[in-house]
C-alpha positions as CSV (number, residue, x, y, z in Angstrom):
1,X,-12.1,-5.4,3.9
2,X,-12.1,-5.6,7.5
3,X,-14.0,-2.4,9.5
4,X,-11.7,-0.3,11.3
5,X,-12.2,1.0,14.8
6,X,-10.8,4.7,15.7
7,X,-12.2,4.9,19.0
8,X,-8.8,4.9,21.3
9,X,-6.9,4.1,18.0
10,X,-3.0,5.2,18.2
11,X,-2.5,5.9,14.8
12,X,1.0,6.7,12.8
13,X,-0.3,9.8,10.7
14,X,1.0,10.1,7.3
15,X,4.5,12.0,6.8
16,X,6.2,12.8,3.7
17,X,9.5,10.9,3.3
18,X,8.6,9.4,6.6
19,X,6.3,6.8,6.9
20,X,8.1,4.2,5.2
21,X,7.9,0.6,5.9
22,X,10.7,0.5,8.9
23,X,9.0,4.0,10.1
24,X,5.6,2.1,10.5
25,X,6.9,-1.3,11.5
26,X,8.6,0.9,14.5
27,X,5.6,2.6,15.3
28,X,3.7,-0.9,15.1
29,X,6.3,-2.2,17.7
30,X,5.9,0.8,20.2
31,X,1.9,0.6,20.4
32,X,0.3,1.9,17.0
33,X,-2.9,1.0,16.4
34,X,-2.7,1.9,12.7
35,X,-0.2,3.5,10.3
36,X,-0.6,5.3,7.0
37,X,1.5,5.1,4.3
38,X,2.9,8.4,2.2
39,X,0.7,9.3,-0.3
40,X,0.6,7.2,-3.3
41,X,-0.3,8.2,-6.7
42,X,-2.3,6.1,-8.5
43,X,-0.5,6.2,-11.8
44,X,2.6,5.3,-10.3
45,X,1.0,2.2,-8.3
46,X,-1.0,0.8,-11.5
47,X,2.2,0.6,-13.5
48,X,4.2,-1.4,-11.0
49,X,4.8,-5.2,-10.7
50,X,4.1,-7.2,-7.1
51,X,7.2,-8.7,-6.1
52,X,7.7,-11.1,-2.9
53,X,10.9,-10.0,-1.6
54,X,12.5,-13.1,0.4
55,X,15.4,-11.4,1.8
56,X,13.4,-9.1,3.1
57,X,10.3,-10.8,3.6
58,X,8.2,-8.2,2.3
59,X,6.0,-7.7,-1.0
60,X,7.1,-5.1,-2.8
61,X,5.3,-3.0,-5.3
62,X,8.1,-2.2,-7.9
63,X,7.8,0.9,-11.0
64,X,9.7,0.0,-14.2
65,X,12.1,2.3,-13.6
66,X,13.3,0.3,-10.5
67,X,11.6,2.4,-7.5
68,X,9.9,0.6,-4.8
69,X,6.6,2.2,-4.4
70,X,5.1,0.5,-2.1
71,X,6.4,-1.8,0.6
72,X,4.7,-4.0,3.1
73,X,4.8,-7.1,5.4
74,X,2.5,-9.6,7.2
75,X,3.3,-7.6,10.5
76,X,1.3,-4.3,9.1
77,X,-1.6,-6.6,7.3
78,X,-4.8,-5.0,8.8
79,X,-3.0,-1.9,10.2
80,X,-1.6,0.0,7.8
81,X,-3.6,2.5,5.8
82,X,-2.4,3.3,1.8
83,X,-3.1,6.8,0.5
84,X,-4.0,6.6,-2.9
85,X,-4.2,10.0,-4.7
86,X,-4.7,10.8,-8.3
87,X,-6.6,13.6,-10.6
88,X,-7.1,11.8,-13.6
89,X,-10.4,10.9,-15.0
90,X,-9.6,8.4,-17.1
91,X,-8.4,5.6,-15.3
92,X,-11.6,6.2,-13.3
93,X,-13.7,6.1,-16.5
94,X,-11.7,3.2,-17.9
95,X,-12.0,1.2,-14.6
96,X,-15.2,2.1,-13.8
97,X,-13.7,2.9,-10.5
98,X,-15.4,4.8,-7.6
99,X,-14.2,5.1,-4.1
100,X,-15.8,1.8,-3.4
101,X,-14.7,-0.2,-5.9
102,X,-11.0,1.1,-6.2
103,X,-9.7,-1.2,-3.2
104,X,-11.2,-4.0,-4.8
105,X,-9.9,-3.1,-8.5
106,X,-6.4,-3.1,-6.1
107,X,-6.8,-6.2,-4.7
108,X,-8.0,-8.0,-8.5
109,X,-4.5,-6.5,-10.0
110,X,-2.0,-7.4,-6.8
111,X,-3.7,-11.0,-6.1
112,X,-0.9,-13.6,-5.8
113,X,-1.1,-15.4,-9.3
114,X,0.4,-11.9,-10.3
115,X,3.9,-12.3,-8.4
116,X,7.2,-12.6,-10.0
117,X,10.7,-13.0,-7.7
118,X,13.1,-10.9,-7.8
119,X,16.6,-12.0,-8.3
């Protein structure tokens, strides 16, 4: 993971029902350093599928039920900031999962060999 500098940083702060993906591309396109995401729970993220979305150029992080949960594109890769929240033990204890390691458990699940298209 690549360190992150703060220091003059204009940074998109995270919004409820806000900082969607065309809410942070914008603010990427009028000077943003960085951009957060809504918050994310991590139940919801570990059940969805990665999907490259052509049309849209964007990969998509889609539930079963159909919801995009999380959306992003090459223009926000090393700028945008996910909020991953959660209270549950257990997928910590079943994960072995810390705050260190849980962007690198992330990373393992959503690498590209895991992709399907959508039709």
């Amino acid at each position: 993971m690549a360190s992150m500098d703060f220091n003059a940083a204009v940074v998109l702060g995270p919004m409820v029902r806000v900082t969607t993906h065309p809410m942070r591309l914008l603010a990427l396109q009028y000077g943003a350093t960085y951009v957060y995401t809504e918050e994310i729970i991590d139940f919801k993220l570990l059940r969805t599928i990665r999907v490259e979305n052509a049309k849209l150029r964007t990969t998509d992080f889609v539930h079963p039920d159909g919801t995009v949960v999380f959306r992003t594109s090459a223009e926000e890769k090393g700028k945008v900031i996910l909020q991953l929240v959660g209270h549950h033990i257990s997928p910590c204890q079943q994960h072995s999962l810390n705050a260190s390691r849980a962007p690198l458990m992330l990373r393992e699940r959503y690498r590209p060999q895991s992709t399907w298209k959508r039709t």
